[in-house]
C-alpha positions in Angstrom: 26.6 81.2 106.9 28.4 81.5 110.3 31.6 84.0 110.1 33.7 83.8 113.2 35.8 86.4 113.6 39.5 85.7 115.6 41.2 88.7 116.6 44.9 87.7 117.0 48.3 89.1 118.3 51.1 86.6 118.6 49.1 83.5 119.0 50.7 81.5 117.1 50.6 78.2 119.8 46.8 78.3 119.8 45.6 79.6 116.3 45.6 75.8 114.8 44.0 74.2 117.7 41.3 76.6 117.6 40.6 76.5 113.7 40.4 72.2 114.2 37.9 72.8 116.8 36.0 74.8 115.5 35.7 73.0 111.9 35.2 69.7 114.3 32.2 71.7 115.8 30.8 73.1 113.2 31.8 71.7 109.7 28.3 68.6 109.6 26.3 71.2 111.2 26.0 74.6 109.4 28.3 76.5 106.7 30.3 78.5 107.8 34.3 80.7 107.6 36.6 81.8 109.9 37.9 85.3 109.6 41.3 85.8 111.3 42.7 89.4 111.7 46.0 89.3 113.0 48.4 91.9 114.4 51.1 89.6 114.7 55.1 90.2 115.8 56.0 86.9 115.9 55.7 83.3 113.2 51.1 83.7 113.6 50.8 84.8 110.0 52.7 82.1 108.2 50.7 79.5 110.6 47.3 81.3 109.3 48.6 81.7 105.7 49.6 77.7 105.8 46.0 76.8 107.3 44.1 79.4 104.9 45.8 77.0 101.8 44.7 74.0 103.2 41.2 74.7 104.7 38.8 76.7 102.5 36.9 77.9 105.6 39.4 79.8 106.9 40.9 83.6 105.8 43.5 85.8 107.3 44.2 89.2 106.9 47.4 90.5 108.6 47.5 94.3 109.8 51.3 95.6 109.7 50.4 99.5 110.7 47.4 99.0 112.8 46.9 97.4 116.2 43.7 97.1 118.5 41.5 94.4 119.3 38.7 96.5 118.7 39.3 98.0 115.1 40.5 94.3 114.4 37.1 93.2 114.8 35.6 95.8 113.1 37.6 94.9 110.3 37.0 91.2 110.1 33.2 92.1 110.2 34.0 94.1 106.6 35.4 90.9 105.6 33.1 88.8 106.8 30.3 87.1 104.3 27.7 85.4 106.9 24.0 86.2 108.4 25.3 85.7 111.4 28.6 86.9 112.5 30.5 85.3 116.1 33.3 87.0 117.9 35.3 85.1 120.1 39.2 84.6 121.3 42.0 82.2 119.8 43.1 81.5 122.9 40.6 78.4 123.7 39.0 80.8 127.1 35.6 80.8 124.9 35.1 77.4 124.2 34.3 76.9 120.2 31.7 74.1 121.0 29.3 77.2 122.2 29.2 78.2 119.2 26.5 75.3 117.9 24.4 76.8 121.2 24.8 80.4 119.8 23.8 79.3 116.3 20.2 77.8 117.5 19.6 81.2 119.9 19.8 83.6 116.3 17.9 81.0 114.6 15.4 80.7 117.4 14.6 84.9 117.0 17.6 86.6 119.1 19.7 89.0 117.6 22.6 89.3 119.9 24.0 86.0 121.5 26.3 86.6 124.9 27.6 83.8 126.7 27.5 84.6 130.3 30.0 83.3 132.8 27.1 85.3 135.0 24.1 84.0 134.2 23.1 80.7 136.4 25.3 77.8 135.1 27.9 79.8 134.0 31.5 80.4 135.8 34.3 82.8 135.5 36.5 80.3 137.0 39.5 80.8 134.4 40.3 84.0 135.8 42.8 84.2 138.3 41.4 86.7 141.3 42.8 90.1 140.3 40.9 89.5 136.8 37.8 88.5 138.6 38.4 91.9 140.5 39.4 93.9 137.0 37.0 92.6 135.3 34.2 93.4 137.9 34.9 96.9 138.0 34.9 97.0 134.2 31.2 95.4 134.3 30.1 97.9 136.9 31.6 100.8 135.1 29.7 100.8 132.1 26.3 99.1 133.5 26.8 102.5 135.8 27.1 105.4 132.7 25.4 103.0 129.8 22.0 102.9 130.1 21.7 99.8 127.0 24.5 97.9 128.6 22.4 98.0 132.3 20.4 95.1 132.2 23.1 92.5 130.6 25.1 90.4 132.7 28.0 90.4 131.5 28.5 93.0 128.8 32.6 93.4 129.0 33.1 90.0 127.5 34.7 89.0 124.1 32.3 85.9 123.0 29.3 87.0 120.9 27.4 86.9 118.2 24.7 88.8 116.1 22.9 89.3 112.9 24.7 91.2 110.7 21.4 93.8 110.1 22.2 94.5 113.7 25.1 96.9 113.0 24.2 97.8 108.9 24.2 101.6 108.5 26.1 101.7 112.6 29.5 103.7 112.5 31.5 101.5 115.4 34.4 103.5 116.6 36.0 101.2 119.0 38.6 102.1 121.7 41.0 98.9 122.6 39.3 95.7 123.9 35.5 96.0 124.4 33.7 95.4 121.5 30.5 94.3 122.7 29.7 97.3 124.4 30.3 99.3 121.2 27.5 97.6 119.7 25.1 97.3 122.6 25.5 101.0 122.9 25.1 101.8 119.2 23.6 98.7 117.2 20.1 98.0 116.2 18.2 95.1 118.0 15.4 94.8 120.6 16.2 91.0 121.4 19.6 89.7 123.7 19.9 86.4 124.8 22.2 85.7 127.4 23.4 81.8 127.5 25.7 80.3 130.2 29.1 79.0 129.6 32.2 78.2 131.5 35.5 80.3 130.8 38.3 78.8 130.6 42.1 78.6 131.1 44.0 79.8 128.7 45.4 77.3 126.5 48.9 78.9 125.8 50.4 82.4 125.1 50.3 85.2 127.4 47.5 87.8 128.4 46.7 90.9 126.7 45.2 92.8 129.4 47.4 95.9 130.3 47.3 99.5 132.1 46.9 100.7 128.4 43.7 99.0 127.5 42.0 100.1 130.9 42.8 103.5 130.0 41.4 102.8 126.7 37.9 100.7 128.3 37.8 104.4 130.6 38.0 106.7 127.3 35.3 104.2 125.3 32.7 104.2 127.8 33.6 108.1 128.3 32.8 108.5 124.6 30.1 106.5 123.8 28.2 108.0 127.1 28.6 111.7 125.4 27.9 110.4 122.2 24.3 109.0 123.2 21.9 110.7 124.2 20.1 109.0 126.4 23.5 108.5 128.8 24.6 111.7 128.7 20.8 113.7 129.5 21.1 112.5 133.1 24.8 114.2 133.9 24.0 117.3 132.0 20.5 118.1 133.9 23.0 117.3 137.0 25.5 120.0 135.3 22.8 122.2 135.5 21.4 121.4 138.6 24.8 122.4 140.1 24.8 126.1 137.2 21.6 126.8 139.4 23.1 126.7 142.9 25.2 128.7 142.1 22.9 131.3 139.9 20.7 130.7 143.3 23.3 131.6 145.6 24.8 134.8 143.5 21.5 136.6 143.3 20.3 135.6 146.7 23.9 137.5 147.8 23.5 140.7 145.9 20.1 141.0 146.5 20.7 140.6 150.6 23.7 143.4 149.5 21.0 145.6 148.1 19.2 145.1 151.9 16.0 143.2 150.3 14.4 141.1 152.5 15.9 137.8 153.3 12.9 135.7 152.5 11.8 137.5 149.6 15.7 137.8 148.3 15.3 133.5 148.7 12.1 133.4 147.0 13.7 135.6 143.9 16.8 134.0 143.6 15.3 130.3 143.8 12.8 131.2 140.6 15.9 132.6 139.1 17.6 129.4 139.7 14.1 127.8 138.0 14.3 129.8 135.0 18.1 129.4 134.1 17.5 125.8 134.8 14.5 125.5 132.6 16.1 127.1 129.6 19.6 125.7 129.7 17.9 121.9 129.9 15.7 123.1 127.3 18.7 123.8 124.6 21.0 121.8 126.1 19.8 118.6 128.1 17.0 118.2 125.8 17.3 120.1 122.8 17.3 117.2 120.4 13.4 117.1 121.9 10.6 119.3 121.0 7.0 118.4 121.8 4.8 120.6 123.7 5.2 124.4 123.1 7.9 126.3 124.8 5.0 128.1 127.3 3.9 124.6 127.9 7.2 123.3 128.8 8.0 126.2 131.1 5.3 125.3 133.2 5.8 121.6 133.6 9.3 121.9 134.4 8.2 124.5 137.8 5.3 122.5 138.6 7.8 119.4 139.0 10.1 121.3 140.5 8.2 122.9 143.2 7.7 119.0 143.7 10.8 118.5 143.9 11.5 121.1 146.8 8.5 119.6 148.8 10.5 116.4 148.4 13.8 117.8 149.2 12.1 119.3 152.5 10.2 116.2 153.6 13.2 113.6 153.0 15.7 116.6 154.9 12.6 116.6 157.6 12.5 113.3 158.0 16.3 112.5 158.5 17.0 115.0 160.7 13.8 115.1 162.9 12.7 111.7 163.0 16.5 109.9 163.0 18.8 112.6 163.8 20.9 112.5 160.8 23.4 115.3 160.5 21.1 118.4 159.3 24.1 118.8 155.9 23.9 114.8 155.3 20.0 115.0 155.5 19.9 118.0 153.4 22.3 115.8 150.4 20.0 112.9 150.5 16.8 115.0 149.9 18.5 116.8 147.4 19.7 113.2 145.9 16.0 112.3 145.6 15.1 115.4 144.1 17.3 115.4 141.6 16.4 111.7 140.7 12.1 112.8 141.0 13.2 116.0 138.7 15.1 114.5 136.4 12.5 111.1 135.8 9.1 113.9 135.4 11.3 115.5 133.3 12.3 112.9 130.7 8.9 111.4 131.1 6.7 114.3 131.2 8.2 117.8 130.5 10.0 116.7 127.8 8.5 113.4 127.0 11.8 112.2 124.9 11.3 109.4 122.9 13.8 107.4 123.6 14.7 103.8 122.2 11.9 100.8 122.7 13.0 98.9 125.4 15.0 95.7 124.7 13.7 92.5 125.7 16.3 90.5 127.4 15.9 86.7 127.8 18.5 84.4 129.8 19.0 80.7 129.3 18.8 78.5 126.8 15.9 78.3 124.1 14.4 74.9 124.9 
């Protein structure tokens, strides 16, 4: 069976249409329910409770103390009874006749479906230009902190579907609108399929989008960033990239104070700076990792960072010898590859974390 779950919140000039399309679409082809939740002010809930008498395939469940598209969805997939489970808007902008394409992707092996309006033969055309705009900067925002949600096209969008073993035993804790990246971030898969499709106008009713939910998209991709731990391993070994300047820059001072040689006070302080580093990544950055022994550790993480300083040196050398870039601008860009050459040794060889397999994305139709 197909469950396709409706989110709704005063829709009550589209919620028929899109139940007849969708039984007009589906009903010779595959079994199958639709799940409204609804969060309705307005007449929405006697429409779904006067289809849900007529036509078995469809059920309602109407929320008088709880709003949010997200925890909406989560709810209908608690109610829901299929394999395979769809999420899409009442609103006709995802057109229900994808939802035959969807079905053959799961059955052909993928465990999340997305229809792209990014992918070649899609279009985002139903978007007036300050969505386009919004909703760019939503994509880019959490390809930019979520390392899962990277390779997908377009990950912000509300048309899906997935196996349901792709979020058993998965605690989603949504924040407003963007469900798929909830489960990108947290669910279990290693195959996404990414189909084209056209978005469309908006049959009738009025937009959801508001300050409120971009605030909300902010926080969600804030919290699910600290709450993996492969997102949130690269700003911490910046965090204390930044705890060893300063350690660096505190002990070179009082040493110079205490009239020890200025080479030798640089030379100290820098393998203090090493050592705090080493151990703060070790129980902080990386302490969900233990491989190697601790001596063992120690010395990988100086040997790639002496690396790292020859690095630092020859991208500052080259900038500001060879091309005349401003000696403080040169000196930021090698220590912007330095960071980047520190941190990937480290994940890949200091600390050799085991993060998850990598997910095999595939685009287009399977034909």
């Amino acid at each position: 069976m197909l469950s396709i779950v409706i989110p709704t919140y005063n829709e009550l000039e589209n919620v028929e249409l899109v139940a007849q399309v969708i039984g007009n679409t589906l009903s010779q082809k595959t079994a199958y329910e639709i799940v409204f939740v609804d969060d309705s002010r307005d007449d929405t809930p006697n429409i779904l409770s006067s289809l849900a008498a007529r036509d078995p395939h469809i059920r309602f469940v109407h929320r008088d103390h709880e709003r949010g598209l997200g925890t909406a969805v989560v709810q209908g997939f608690r109610i829901a009874r299929g394999d395979y489970v769809a999420v899409m808007d009442a609103d006709m902008q995802h057109p229900p006749e994808m939802l035959l394409a969807m079905l053959d992707e799961l059955n052909a092996g993928a465990e999340i479906v997305i229809p792209s309006r990014f992918v070649p033969g899609g279009d985002d055309g139903g978007l007036k230009p300050h969505r386009k705009l919004v909703s760019a900067v939503a994509r880019y925002m959490g390809k930019a902190l979520l390392k899962r949600v990277r390779r997908i096209n377009d990950p912000t969008g509300g048309f899906f579907a997935f196996r349901r073993n792709v979020i058993e035993g998965v605690e989603l804790k949504p924040i407003g609108w963007k469900i798929l990246i909830e489960i990108l971030v947290r669910g279990n898969y290693s195959r996404v399929t990414e189909i084209p499709y056209r978005f469309q106008p908006r049959n009738a009713g009025v937009s959801k989008m508001s300050l409120a939910e971009q605030w909300n998209y902010i926080r969600h991709l804030l919290r699910l960033a600290s709450e993996s731990p492969q997102d949130r391993r690269f700003f911490l070994f910046a965090a204390v990239g930044v705890s060893g300047v300063f350690m660096n820059m505190v002990c070179y001072d009082l040493m110079v104070r205490l009239h020890v040689e200025v080479a030798v006070a640089s030379v100290i302080a820098s393998l203090i700076a090493l050592a705090s580093n080493f151990t703060l990544n070790d129980r902080v950055t990386w302490s969900d990792v233990r491989g190697s022994g601790w001596l063992v550790r120690a010395w990988k993480y100086f040997a790639t960072s002496l690396v790292g300083i020859g690095i630092n040196v020859g991208v500052l050398s080259l900038l500001f010898y060879k091309f005349s870039v401003h000696y403080l601008i040169a000196n930021l860009m090698g220590i912007i590859v330095a960071t980047f050459w520190n941190y990937a040794l480290s994940r890949l060889w200091t600390w050799r974390s085991k993060e998850n397999a990598r997910v095999q994305i595939v685009r287009g139709f399977n034909r």
